[in-house]
C-alpha positions in Angstrom: -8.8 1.6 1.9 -5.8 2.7 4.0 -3.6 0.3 6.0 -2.8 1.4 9.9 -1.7 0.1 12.9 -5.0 0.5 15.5 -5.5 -0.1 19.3 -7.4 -3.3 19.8 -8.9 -1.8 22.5 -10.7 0.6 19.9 -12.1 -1.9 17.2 -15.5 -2.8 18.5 -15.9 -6.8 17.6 -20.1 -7.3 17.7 -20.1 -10.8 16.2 -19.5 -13.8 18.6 -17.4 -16.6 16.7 -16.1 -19.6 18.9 -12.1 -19.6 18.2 -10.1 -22.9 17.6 -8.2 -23.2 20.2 -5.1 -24.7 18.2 -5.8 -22.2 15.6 -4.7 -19.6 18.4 -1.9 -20.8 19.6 -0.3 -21.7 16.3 -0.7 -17.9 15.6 0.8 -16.8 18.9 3.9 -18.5 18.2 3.9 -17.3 14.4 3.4 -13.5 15.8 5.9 -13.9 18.2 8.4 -15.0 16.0 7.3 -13.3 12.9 5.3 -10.7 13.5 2.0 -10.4 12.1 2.0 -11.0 8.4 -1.6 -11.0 7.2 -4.0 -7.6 8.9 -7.5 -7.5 9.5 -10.1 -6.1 8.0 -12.0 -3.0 10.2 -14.7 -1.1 9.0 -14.8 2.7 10.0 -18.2 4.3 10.2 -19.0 7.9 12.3 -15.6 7.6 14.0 -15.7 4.0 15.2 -13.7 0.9 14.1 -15.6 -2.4 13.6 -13.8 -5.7 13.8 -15.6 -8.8 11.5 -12.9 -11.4 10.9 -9.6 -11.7 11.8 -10.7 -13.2 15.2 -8.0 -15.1 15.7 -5.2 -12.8 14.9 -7.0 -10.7 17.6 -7.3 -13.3 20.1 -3.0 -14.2 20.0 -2.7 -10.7 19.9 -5.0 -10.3 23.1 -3.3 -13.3 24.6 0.4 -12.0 23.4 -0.6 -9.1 25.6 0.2 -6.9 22.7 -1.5 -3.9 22.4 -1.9 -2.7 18.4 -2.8 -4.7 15.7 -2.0 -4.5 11.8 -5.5 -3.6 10.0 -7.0 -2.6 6.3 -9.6 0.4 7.2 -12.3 0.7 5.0 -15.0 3.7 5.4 -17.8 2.8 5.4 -21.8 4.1 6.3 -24.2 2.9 8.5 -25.7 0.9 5.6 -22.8 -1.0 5.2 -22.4 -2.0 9.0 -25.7 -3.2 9.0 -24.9 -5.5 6.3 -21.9 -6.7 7.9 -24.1 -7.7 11.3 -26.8 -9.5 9.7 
């Protein structure tokens, strides 16, 4: 496992989860004035980065208009992704 700093524009996110709304906001103010202290967890299988919690982090990043995000990158096969989407 390897930390990195990744696009959120290239970690694929194929879970729906509804967000709580306060949840967000508290962590846009907590980036903004901290930074982001705790990454996400993103799976990397044949190249591509998969995104399966963290949701929130990515949605005050989204909504803080920043473009990276702080992530732990695990490889990982297709086996494992599957697992992760069931």
């Amino acid at each position: 496992m390897r930390e990195a700093v990744l696009p959120l524009a290239a970690i694929r996110r194929p879970l729906e989860r509804s967000l709580d709304e306060a949840k967000v906001a508290w962590l846009m103010e907590a980036i903004a004035a901290e930074g982001q202290k705790e990454p996400i967890d993103v799976l990397e299988v044949d190249g591509h980065l998969w995104g399966f919690n963290g949701c929130h982090r990515v949605a005050a990043h989204e909504r803080l208009g920043l473009t990276t995000i702080r992530a732990r990158v695990r490889r990982a096969n297709r086996e494992v992704l599957r697992m992760h989407m069931l």
